[in-house]
C-alpha positions as CSV (number, residue, x, y, z in Angstrom):
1,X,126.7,113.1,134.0
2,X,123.1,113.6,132.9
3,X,122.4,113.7,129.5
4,X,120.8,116.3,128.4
5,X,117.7,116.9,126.1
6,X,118.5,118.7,123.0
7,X,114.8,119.0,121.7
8,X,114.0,120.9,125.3
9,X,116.7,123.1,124.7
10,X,116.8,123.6,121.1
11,X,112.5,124.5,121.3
12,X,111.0,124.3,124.3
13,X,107.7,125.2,122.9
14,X,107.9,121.7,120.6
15,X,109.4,119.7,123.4
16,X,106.2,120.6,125.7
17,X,103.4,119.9,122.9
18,X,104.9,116.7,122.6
19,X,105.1,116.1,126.3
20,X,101.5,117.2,126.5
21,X,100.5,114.5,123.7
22,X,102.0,111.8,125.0
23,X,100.5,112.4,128.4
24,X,97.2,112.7,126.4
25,X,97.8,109.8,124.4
26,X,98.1,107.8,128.0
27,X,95.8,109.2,130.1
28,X,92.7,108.0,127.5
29,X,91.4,105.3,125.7
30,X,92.7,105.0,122.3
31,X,89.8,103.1,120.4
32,X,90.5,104.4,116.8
33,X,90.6,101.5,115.1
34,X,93.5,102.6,112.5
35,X,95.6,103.6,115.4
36,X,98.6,102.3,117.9
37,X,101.4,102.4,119.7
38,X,104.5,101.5,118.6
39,X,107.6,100.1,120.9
40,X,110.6,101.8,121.7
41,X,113.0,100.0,119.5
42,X,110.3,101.2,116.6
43,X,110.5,104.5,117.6
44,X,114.3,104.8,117.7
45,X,114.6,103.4,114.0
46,X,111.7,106.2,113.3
47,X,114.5,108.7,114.6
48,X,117.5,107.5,113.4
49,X,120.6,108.8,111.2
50,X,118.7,106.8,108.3
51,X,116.8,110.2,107.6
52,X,119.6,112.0,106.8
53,X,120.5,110.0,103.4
54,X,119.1,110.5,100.1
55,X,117.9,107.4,98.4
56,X,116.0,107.6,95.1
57,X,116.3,104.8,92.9
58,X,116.1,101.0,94.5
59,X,118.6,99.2,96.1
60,X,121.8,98.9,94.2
61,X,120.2,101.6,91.7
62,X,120.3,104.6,93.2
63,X,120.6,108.2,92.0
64,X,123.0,109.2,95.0
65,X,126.3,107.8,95.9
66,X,126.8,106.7,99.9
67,X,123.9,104.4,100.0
68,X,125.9,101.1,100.4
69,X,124.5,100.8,103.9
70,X,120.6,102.2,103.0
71,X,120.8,99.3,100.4
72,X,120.8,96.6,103.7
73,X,118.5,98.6,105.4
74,X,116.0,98.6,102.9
75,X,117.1,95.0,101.3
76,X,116.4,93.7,105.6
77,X,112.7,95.6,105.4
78,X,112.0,93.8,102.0
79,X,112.8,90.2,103.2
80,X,111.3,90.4,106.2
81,X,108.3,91.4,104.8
82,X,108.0,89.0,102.1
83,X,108.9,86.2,104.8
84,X,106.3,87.4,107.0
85,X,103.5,87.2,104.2
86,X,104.7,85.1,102.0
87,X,104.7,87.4,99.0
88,X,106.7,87.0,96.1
89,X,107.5,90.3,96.1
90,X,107.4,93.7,97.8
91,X,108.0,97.1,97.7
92,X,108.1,98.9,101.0
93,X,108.6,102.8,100.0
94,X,105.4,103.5,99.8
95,X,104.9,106.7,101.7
96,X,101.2,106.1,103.2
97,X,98.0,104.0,102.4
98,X,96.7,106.5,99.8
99,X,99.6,106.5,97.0
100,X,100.2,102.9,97.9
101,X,96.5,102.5,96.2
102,X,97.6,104.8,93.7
103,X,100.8,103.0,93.2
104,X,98.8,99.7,92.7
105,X,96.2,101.1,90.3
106,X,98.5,102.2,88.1
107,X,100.8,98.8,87.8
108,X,97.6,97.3,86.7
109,X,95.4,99.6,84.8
110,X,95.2,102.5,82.4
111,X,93.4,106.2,83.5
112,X,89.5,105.6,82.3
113,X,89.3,101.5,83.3
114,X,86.8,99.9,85.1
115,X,87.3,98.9,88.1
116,X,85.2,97.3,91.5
117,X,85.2,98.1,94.9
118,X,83.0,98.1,98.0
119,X,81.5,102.0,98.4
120,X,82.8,104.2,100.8
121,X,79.4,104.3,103.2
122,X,79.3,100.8,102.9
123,X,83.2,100.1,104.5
124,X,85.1,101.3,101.7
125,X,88.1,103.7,101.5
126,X,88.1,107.5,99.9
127,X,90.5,105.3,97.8
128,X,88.6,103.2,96.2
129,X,86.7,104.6,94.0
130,X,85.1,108.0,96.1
131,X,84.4,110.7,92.9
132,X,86.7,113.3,95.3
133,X,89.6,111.0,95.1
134,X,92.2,110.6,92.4
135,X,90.7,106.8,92.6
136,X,87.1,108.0,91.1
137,X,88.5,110.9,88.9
138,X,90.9,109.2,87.3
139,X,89.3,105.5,87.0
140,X,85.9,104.4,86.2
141,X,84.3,102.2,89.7
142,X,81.2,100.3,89.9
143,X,80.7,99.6,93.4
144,X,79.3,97.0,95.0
145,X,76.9,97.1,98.1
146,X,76.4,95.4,101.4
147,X,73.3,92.9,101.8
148,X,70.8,95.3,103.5
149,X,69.6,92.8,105.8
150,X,72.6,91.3,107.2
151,X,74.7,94.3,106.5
152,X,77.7,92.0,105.3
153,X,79.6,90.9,101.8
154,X,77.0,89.6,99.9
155,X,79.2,87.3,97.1
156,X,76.7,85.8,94.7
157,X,75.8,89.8,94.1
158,X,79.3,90.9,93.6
159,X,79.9,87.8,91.0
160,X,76.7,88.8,89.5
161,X,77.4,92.6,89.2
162,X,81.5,91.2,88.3
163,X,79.7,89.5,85.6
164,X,77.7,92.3,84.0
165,X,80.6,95.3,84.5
166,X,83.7,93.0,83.5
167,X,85.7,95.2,85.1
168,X,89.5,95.6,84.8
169,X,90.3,94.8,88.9
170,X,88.3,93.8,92.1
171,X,89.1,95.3,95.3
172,X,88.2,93.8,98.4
173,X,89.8,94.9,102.1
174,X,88.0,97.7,103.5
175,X,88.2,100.3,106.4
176,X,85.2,99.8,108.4
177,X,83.8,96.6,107.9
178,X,83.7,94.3,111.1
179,X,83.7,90.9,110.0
180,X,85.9,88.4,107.8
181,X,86.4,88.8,104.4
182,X,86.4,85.6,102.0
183,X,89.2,86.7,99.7
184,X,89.6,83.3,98.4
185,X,85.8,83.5,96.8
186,X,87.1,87.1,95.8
187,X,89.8,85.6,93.5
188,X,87.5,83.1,91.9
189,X,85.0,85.9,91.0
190,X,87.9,88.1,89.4
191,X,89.3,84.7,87.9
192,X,86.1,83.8,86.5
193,X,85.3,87.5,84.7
194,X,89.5,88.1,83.9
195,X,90.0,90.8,86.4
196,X,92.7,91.9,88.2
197,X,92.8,90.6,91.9
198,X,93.6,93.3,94.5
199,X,93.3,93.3,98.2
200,X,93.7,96.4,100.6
201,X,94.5,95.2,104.1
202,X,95.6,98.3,105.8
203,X,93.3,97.5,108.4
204,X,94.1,94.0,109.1
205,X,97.8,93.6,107.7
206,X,98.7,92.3,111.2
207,X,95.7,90.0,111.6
208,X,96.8,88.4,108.0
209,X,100.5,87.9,109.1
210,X,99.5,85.7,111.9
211,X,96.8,83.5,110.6
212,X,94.0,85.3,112.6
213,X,92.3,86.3,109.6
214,X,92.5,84.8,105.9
215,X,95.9,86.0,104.6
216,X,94.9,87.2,100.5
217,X,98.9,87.7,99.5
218,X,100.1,84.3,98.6
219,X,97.3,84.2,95.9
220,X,96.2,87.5,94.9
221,X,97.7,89.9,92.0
222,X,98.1,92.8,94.1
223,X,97.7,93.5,97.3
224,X,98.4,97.2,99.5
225,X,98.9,97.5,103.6
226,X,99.5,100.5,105.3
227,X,102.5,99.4,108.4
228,X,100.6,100.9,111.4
229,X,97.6,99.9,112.5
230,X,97.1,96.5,113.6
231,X,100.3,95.6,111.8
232,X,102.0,98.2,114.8
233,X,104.5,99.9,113.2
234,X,105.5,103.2,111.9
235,X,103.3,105.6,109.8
236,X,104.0,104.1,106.3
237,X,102.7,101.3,103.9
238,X,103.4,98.9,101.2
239,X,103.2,96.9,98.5
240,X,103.2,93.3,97.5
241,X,102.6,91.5,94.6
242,X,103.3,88.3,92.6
243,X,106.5,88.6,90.6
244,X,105.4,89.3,87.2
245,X,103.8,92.5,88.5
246,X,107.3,93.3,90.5
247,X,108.6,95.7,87.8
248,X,105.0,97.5,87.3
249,X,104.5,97.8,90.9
250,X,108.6,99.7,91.1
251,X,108.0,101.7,88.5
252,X,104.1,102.9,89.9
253,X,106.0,103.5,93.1
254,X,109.3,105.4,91.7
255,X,109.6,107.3,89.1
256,X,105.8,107.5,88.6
257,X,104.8,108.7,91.9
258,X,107.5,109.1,94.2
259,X,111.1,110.7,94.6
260,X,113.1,109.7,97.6
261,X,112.0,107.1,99.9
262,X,111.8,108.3,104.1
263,X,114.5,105.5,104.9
264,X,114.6,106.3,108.4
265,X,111.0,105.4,108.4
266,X,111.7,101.8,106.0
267,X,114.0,100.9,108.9
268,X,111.5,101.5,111.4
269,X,109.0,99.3,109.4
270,X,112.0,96.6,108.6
271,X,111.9,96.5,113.0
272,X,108.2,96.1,113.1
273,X,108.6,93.1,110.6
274,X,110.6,91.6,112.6
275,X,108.3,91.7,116.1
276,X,105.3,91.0,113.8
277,X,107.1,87.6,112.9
278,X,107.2,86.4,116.5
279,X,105.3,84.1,118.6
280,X,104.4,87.0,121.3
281,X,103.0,89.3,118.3
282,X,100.8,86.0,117.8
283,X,99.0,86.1,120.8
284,X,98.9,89.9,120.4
285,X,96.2,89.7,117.3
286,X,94.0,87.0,118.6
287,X,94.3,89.2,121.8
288,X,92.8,92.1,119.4
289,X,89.7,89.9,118.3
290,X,89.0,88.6,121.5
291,X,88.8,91.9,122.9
292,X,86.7,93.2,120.3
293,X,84.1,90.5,120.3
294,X,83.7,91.3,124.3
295,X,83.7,94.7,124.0
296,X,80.9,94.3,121.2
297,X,78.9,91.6,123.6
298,X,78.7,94.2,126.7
299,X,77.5,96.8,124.3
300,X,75.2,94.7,122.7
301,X,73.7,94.0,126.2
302,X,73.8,97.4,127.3
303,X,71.2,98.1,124.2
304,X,73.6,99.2,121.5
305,X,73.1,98.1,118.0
306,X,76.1,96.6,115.9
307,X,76.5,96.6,112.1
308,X,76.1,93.4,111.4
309,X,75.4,92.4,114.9
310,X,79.0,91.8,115.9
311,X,82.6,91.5,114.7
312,X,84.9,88.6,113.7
313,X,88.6,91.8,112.9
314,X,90.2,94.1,115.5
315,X,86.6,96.9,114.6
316,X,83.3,97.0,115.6
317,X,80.6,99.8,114.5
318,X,77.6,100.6,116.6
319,X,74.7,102.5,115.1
320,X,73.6,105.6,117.4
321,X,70.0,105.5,115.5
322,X,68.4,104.3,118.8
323,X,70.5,106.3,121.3
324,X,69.1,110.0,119.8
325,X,72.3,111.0,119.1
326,X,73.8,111.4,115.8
327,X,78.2,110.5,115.4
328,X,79.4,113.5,115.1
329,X,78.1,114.1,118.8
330,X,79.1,111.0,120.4
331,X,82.8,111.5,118.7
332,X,82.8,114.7,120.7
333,X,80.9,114.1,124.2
334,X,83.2,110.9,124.6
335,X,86.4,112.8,123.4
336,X,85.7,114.9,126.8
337,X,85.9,112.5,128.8
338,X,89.0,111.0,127.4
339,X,88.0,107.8,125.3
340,X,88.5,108.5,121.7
341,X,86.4,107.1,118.4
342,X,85.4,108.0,114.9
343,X,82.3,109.2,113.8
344,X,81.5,106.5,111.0
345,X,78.7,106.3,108.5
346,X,76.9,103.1,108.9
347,X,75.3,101.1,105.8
348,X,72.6,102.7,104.1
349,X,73.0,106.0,106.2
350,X,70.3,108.2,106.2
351,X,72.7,110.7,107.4
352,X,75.3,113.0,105.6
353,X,79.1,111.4,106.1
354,X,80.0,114.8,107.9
355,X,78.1,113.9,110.8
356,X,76.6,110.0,110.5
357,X,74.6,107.9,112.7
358,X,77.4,105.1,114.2
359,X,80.9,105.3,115.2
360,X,83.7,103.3,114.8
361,X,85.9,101.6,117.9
362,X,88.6,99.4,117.7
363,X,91.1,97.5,120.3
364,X,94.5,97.4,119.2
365,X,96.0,100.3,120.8
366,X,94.0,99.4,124.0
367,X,95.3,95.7,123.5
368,X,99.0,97.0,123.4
369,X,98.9,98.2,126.2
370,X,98.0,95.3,127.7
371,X,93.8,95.4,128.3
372,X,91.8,92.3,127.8
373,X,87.8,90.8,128.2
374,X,87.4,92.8,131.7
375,X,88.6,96.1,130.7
376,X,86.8,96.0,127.5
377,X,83.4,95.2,129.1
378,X,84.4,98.3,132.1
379,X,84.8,100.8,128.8
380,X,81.8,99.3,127.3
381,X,80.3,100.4,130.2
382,X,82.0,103.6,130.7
383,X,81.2,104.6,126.7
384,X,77.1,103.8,127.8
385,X,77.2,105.8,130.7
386,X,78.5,108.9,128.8
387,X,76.1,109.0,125.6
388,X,73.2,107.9,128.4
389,X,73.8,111.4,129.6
390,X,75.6,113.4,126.9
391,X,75.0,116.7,127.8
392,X,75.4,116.4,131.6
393,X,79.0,117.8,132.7
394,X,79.6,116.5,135.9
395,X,78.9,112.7,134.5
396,X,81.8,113.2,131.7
397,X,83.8,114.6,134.4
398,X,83.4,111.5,136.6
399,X,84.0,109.0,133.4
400,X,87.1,111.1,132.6
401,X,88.6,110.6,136.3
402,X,87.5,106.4,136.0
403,X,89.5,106.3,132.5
404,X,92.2,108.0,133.7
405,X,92.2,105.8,136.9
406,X,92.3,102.8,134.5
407,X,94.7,103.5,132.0
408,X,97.4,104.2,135.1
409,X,96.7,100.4,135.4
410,X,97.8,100.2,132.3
411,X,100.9,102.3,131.2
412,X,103.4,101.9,128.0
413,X,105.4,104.9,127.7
């Protein structure tokens, strides 16, 4: 006998929206460079019985009775993710990226410290220090700038500036910056002045875990990850630490901030630990780089300019300055004909951040799905053809019907 689909016949309406999405979702090219797909086993922790439990408190302290079994689940999640990093210690209830940050600032500082960070229009994150965020309100940030002329980290000026601020923590793990970051020359700067040592890899958690990128947790104070992204799991994040922050961080997390954990979601993360660990997720992140290194080489030859003339992570951001179009324009001309970006500011923007000069791509949605050098040199080409001609209709159509042509090639759901 067929089973039947409850969420079709409970609400029809919701049952086709979500139909609708997934079709859009793999019918065009996902090159946000924050999002992915998850697999199935992912998605059925994500809608498990674990959301029906309440769980404040930590395992073996909770608030609630019946949580003998939420205790594992969350206990499996915490292991795995300290094994995969090699953190001393983690929490993983962290809701999202932003009150993960929050989380960590207040483990280690009080409301009115100093604290230093890379600027927003530079790479940064709204949370780290932007005066519309809780980050710049609440805390004092000096920020530190990109080298104009090679548009990358520019060390001897952040020790220098480290020096003369003495602030209270240094951040460093940003949202769009396309090329390695040296944390280990981070800690000895916030050694050297007495800071706090904090990294933010939201962006390239799942680059870290597999030694395709410099992995800051062994050795840092603090460090935050959201669990999607390149890390491929569910919408979430967390928090790791060495040990003699581990009650600091708890507390930051619950009482301070938080009430009761999405458990469903912490065993959908504990699952994406586990495939993250594995041999075959290996090969996925250097897939990720190697894809976005070609796709940056075929743009590059097809006249594009790069931020900082390439990429080493899973992003790349291309300045529009020569192309006579701003980002806010290419975000939408390319959204018509099914590949999807970000508008981006690029450093030292001359325009405002609502509608910038660059926008930002990124492979590893497009790299779970199973792309590699070729297609990313075809979209390279497909992207070109589109903001060569931005305002001509029938040339989106015929990109739209060569996307959709190629991601049949390419299917996951």
């Amino acid at each position: 006998m067929r089973k039947k689909n409850k969420l079709k016949e409970i609400d029809q309406t919701m049952y086709t929206l979500l139909l609708r999405e997934k079709k859009r979702q793999m019918q065009g090219l996902e090159l946000i460079p924050s999002e992915n797909f998850v697999s199935k086993a992912v998605l059925e922790a994500l809608g498990s019985v674990a959301t029906n439990k309440y769980s404040e408190g930590y395992p073996g302290r909770r608030y609630y009775g019946g949580n003998e079994i939420i205790d594992e689940i969350e206990l499996l999640a915490i292991e795995r993710l300290k094994k995969l990093f090699s953190a001393q210690h983690a929490n993983v209830q962290p809701l999202s990226g932003a009150p993960a940050n929050m989380a960590a600032f207040f483990a280690l500082m009080e409301p009115g410290d100093k604290f230093m960070a890379l600027k927003l229009d530079m790479g940064g994150h709204l949370t780290h220090g932007h005066l519309a965020n809780f980050s710049g309100k609440l805390f004092k940030p000096v920020h530190y700038l990109l080298d104009p002329k090679t548009e990358m980290l520019d060390y001897d000026a952040i020790e220098k500036l480290a020096i003369e601020e003495k602030p209270k923590l240094i951040l460093a793990g940003y949202t769009a910056y396309p090329r390695a970051i040296d944390f280990k020359r981070i800690k000895e700067i916030a050694d050297k002045v007495g800071a706090y040592s904090m990294a933010d890899i939201a962006h390239i958690a799942g680059l870290c875990c597999t030694g395709v990128h410099e992995n800051p947790v062994p050795y840092f104070d603090i460090i935050t990850t959201t669990t999607h992204k390149t890390l491929r799991g569910p919408r979430g994040a967390a928090i790791m630490c060495k040990e003699e922050y581990a009650k600091s961080v708890d507390k930051a997390v619950f009482p301070f901030l938080q009430g009761g954990p999405h458990e469903n979601v912490i065993a959908a993360k504990a699952v994406a630990f586990k495939e993250a660990s594995t041999e075959k997720f290996k090969e996925y992140a250097k897939q990720i780089v190697k894809n976005s290194r070609a796709l940056a080489d075929e743009l590059i030859a097809l006249g594009f300019r790069l931020v900082s003339g390439g990429t080493d992570n899973h992003l790349l951001l291309v300045d529009l300055t020569n192309k006579k179009i701003s980002g806010g324009e290419a975000q939408n001309v390319l959204e018509k004909a099914k590949i999807y970006c970000n508008k981006n500011a690029i450093p030292y923007d001359k325009r405002s951040l609502f509608d910038p000069s660059g926008i930002r791509l990124g492979t590893p949605a497009l790299t779970t799905r199973g792309m590699k050098e070729n297609e990313m040199r075809e979209i390279a080409s497909l992207i070109a053809r589109v903001l060569a001609k931005p305002q001509s209709g029938a040339n989106i159509k015929e990109v739209a019907k060569e996307v959709q042509q190629l991601c049949q090639s390419f299917p996951f759901y």
